[in-house]
C-alpha positions as CSV (number, residue, x, y, z in Angstrom):
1,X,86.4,7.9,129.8
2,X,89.9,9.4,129.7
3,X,90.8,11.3,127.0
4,X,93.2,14.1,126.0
5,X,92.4,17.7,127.2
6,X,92.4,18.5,123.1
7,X,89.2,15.9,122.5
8,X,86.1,17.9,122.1
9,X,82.8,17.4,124.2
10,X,81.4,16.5,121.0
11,X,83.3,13.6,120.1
12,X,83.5,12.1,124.0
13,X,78.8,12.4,123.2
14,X,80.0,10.7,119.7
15,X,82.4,7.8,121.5
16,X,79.8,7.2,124.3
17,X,76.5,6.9,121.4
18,X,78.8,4.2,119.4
19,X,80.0,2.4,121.9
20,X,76.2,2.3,123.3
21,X,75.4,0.8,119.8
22,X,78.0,-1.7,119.5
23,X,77.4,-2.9,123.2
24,X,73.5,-3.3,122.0
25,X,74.6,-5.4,118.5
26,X,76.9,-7.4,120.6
27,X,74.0,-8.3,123.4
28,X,71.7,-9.0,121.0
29,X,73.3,-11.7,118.8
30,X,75.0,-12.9,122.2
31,X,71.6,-13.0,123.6
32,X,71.2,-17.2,123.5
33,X,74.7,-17.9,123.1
34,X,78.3,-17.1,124.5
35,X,79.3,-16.6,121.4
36,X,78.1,-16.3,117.7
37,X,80.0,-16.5,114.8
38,X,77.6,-15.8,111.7
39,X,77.8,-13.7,108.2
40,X,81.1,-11.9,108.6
41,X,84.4,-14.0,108.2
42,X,86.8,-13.3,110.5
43,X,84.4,-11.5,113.2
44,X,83.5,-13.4,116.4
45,X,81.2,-12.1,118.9
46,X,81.4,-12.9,122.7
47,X,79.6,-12.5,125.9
48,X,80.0,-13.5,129.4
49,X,77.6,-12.8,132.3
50,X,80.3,-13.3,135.2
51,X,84.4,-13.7,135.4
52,X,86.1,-16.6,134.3
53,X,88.7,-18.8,135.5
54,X,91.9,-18.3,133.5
55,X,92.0,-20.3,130.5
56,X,94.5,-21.6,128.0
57,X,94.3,-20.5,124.2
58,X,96.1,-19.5,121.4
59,X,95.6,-15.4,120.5
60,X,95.4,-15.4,116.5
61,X,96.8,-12.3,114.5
62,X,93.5,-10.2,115.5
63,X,92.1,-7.1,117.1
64,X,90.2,-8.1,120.3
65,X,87.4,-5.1,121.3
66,X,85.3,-4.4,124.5
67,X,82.0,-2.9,124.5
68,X,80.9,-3.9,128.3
69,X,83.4,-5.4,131.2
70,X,87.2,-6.4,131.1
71,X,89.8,-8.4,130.5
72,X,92.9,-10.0,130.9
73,X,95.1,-11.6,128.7
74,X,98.4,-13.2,130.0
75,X,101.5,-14.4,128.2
76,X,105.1,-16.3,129.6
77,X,106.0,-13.0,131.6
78,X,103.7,-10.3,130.8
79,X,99.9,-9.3,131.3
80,X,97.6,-6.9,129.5
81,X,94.4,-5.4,130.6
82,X,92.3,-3.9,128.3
83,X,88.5,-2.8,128.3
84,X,86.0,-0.4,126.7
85,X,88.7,2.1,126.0
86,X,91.3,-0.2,124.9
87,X,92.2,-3.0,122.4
88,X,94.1,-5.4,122.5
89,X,96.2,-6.0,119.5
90,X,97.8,-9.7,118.1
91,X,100.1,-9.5,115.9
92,X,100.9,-13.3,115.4
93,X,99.6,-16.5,116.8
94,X,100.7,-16.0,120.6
95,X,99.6,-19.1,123.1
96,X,98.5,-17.1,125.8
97,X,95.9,-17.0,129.1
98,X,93.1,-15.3,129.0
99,X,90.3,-14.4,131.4
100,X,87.1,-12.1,131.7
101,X,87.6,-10.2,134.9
102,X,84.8,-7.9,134.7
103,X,81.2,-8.9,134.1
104,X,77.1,-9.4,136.2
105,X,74.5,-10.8,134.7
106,X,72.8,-7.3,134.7
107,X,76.1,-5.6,132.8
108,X,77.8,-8.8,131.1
109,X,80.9,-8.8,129.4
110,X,80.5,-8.1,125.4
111,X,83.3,-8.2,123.6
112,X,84.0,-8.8,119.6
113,X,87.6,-10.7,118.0
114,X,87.8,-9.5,114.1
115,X,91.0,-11.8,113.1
116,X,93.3,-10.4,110.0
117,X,95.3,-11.6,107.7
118,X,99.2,-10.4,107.6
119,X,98.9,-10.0,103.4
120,X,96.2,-7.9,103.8
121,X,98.5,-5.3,105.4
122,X,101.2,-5.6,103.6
123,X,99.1,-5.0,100.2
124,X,97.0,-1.9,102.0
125,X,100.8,-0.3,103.3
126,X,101.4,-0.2,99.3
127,X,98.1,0.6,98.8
128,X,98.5,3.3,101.3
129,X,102.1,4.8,100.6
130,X,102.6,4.1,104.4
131,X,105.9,4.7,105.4
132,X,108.5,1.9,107.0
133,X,108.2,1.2,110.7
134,X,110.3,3.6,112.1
135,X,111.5,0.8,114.8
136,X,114.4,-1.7,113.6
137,X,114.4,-4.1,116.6
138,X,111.8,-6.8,117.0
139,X,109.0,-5.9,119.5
140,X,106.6,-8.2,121.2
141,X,103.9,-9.1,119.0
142,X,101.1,-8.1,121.4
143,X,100.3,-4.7,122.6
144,X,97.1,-2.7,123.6
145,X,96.2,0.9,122.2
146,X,93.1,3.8,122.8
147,X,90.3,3.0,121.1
148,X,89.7,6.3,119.1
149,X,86.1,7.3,117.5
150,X,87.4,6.1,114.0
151,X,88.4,2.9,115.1
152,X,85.3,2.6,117.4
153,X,83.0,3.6,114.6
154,X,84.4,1.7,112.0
155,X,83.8,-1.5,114.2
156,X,80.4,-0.3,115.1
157,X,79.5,-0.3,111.7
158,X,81.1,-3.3,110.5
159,X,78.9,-5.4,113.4
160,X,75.8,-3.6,112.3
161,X,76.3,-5.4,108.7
162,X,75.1,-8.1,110.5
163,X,71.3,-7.1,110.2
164,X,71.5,-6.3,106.9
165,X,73.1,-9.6,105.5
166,X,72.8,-8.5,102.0
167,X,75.2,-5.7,102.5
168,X,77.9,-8.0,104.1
169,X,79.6,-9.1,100.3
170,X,79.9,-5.8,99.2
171,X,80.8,-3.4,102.2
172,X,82.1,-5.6,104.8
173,X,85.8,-5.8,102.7
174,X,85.6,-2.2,102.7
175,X,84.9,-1.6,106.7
176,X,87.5,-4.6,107.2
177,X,90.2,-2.5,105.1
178,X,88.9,0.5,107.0
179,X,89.9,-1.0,110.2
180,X,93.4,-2.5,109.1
181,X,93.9,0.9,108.1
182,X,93.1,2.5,111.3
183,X,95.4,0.1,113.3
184,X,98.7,1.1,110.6
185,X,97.9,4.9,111.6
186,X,97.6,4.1,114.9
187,X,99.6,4.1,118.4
188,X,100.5,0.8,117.2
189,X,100.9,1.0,113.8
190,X,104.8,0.9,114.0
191,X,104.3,-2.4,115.5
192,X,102.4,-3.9,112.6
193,X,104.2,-2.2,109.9
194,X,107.2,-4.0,111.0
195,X,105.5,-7.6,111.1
196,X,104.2,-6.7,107.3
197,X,107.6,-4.9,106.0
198,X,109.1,-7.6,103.6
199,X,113.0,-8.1,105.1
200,X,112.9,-6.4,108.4
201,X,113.5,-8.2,111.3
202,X,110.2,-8.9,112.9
203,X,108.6,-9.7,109.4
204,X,111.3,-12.9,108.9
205,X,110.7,-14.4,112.7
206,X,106.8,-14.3,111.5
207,X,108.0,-16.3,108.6
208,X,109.6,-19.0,110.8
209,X,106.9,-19.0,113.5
210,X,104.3,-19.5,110.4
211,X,106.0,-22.4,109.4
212,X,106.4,-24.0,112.8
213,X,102.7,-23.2,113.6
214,X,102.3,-25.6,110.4
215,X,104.6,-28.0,111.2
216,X,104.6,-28.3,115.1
217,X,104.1,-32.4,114.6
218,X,107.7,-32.1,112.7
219,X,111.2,-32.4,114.9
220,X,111.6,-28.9,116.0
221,X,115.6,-28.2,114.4
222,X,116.9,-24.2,115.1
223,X,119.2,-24.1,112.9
224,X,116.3,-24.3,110.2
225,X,114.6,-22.2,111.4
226,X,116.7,-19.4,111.9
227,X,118.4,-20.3,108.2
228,X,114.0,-19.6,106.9
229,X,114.7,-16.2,108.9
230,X,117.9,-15.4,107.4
231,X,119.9,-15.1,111.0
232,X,122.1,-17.0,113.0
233,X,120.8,-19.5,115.2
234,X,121.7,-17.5,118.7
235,X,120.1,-14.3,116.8
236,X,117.1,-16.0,115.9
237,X,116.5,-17.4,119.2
238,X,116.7,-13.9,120.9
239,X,114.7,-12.3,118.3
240,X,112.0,-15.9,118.8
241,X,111.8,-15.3,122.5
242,X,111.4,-11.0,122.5
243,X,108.5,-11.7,119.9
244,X,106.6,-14.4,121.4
245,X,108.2,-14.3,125.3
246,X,108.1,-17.9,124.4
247,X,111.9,-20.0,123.5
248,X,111.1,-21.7,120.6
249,X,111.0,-25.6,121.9
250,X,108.4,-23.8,124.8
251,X,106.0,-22.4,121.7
252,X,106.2,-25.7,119.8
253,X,105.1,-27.8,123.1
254,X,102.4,-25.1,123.3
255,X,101.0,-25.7,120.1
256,X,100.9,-29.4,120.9
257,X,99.1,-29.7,123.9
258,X,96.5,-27.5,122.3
259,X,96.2,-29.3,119.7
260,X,95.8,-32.5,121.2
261,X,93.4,-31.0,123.9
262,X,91.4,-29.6,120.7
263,X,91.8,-33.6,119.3
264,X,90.3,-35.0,122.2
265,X,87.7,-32.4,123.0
266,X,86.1,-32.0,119.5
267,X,86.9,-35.4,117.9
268,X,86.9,-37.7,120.8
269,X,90.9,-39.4,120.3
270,X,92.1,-40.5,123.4
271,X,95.2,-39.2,124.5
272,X,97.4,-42.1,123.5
273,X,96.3,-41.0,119.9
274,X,96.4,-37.5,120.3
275,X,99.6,-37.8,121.6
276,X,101.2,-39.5,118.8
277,X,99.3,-37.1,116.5
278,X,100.8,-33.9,117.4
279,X,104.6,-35.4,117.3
280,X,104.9,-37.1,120.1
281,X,107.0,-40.3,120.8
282,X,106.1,-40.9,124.7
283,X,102.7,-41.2,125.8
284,X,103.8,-40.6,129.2
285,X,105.4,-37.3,128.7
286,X,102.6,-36.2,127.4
287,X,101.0,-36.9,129.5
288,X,103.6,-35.1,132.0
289,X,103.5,-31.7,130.0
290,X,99.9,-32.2,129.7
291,X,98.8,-31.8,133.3
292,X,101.8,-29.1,134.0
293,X,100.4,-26.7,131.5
294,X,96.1,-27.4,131.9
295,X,96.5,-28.7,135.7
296,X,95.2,-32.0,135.1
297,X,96.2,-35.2,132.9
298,X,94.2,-35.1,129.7
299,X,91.0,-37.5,130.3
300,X,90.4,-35.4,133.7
301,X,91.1,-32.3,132.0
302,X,88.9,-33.0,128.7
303,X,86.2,-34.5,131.1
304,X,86.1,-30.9,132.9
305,X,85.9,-29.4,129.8
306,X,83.1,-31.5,129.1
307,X,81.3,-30.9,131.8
308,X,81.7,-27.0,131.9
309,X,80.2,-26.3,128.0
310,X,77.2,-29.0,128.9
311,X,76.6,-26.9,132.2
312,X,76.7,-23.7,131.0
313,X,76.0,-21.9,127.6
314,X,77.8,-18.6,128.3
């Protein structure tokens, strides 16, 4: 592990035993199971025992940990990596492609998703006296950082609630603040100060891509948009696309399609149905903008799908 020439031999023995135990928590509930989602809202664990094909998603304001393997996570025009000694950090809902690029069955990929809420932050900045984001502009809302020993222990512990469930009410809301807080203080902080600042910039294109994450059924109209993010509509395009790399028709037609696939995947619509659910008018360009962004029209692709989760568990 890299670390800066002022980090103690101590802590480096400290990192390496935490992130020992939190690679053991995460294998153990992972054991039967890709992933298990039990006790602790908000905290998903995850294992794979070999690298996966890229696959299409939608990243939810979380941070994404690795105790074993890597990752990659791609957006319109830019990648991260991340690993062990890195999160990865959403800031908003981002559609994105993802992939495990490192994992064996004999060292699998474990990796955790704790998802947070943007009140939250704003109410612990107050709590905390935090000071503004020092930034003014509007930065992309997904970055990675170093995963320090506070952060890495404050996770560890947090996952370890899940053996003693009758802990979880009371001290799980504390470990979850405890995080939060450690991502505000962090390399990154300035970034998520700015999405949970009241007014700036950043905070009022969250605002608009809330709604539209609400309403993506709904005739997508800029000019309301950018009037819920008090900017013009050439401004609020800009600002849309720096944020999310995404224009804002391109996001829209992303949360579609993913909504549909989800519609024919977990409730069995077919994709005339879907279709029209999600806001569209034409069955056939659906179908069209289906197969361009999952590579196949939507009863192949939802077939594959199908056929992957029946074949294998992790």
């Amino acid at each position: 592990m890299e670390m800066e020439a002022n980090i103690s031999t101590d802590d480096i023995i400290k990192w390496d035993a935490v992130q020992k135990a939190l690679a053991s928590s995460i294998a153990r509930w992972t054991a039967n199971c890709g992933e298990y989602q039990g006790g602790i809202p908000g905290l998903i664990l995850l294992r794979h025992e070999a690298p996966t094909e890229p696959r299409i998603g939608l990243t939810e304001p979380s941070i994404c940990m690795i105790a074993q393997g890597a990752k990659r996570i791609h957006l319109e025009d830019e990648s991260f990596d991340y690993d062990a000694h890195n999160y990865l950090l959403s800031s908003i809902h981002l559609p994105s492609t993802y992939q495990v690029t490192t994992a064996c069955p004999d060292e699998p990929y474990l990796g955790l998703v704790l998802k947070f809420d943007m009140r939250e932050l704003s109410q612990l900045m107050i709590d905390s006296h935090l000071p503004s984001p020092r930034s003014k502009g509007v930065d992309r809302g997904m970055a990675t950082g170093e995963v320090t020993l506070p952060l890495l222990s404050a996770v560890q512990k947090l996952v370890a609630l899940l053996d003693t469930p009758a802990d979880i009410p009371i001290l799980a809301p504390l470990l979850h603040r405890e995080i939060l807080y450690r991502l505000l203080v962090s390399e990154q902080g300035d970034k998520l100060r700015q999405i949970a600042s009241a007014g700036s910039r950043t905070h009022q294109v969250a605002r608009a891509l809330d709604w539209l994450k609400s309403n993506y059924s709904q005739q997508l109209k800029i000019e309301e948009l950018a009037a819920m993010a008090n900017m013009s509509p050439s401004s609020f395009h800009s600002h849309f696309r720096s944020m999310t790399s995404f224009s804002p028709l391109q996001y829209q037609k992303h949360l579609r399609l993913q909504e549909a696939r989800r519609l024919m995947l977990a409730e069995d619509l077919d994709a005339t149905r879907a279709a029209f659910q999600v806001g569209y008018e034409s069955s056939s360009q659906f179908s069209r903008e289906y197969s361009r962004l999952f590579g196949a029209p939507p009863l192949r692709d939802v077939a594959k799908l199908r056929h992957a989760e029946a074949g294998q568990p992790n």
